[in-house]
C-alpha positions in Angstrom: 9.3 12.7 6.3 12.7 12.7 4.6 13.0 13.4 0.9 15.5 11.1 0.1 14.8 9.0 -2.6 13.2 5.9 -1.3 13.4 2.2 -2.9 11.2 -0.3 -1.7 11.2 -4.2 -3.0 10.3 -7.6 -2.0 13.5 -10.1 -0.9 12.3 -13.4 -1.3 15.6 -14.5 0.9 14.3 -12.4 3.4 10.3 -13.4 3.2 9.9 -9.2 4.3 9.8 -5.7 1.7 12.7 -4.0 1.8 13.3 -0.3 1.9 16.5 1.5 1.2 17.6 5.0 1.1 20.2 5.2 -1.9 21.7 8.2 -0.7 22.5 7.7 2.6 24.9 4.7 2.7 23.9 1.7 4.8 20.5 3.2 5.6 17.9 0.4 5.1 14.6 -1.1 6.9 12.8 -4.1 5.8 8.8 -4.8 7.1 6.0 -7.7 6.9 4.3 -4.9 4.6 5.3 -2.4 2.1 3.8 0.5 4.5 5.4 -1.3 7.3 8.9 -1.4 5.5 8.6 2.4 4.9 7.4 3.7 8.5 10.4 1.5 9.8 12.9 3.4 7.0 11.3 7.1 8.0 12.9 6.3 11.6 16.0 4.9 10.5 16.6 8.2 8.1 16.1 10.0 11.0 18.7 8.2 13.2 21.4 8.0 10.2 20.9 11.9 9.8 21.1 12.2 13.8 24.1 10.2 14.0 25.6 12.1 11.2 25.1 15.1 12.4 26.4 14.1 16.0 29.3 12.9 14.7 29.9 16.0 12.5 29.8 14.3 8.9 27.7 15.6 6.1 24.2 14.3 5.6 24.1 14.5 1.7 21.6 16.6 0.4 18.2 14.9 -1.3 19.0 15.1 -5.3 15.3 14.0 -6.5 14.6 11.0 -8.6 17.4 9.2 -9.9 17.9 8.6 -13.3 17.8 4.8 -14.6 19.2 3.9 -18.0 
């Protein structure tokens, strides 16, 4: 399991949770269920860090929790 910081919410528009990885741009998942929407993130982490890495760009390090004002 990645420890990117995960966000997971409900989209109305999309009737499905979805889950986002803030610091890896682009890198999101959705699911019927909010477990569902996470197990379908953990893969696509895995595949944006592969792809990253096969296409020599950085894969940005996990920071922790973000800060919310």
């Amino acid at each position: 399991m990645s420890k990117h910081e995960v966000v997971i919410y409900w989209s109305e528009e999309d009737k499905a949770f979805i889950a986002e990885a803030p610091e890896l741009p682009g890198c999101a998942a959705d699911g019927a269920s909010y477990q569902e929407a996470l197990a379908n993130l953990e893969v696509v982490i895995a595949e944006w860090i592969e792809t990253a890495k096969l296409r020599g760009r950085k894969v940005p390090e996990p920071k922790g929790r973000l800060m919310f004002a």
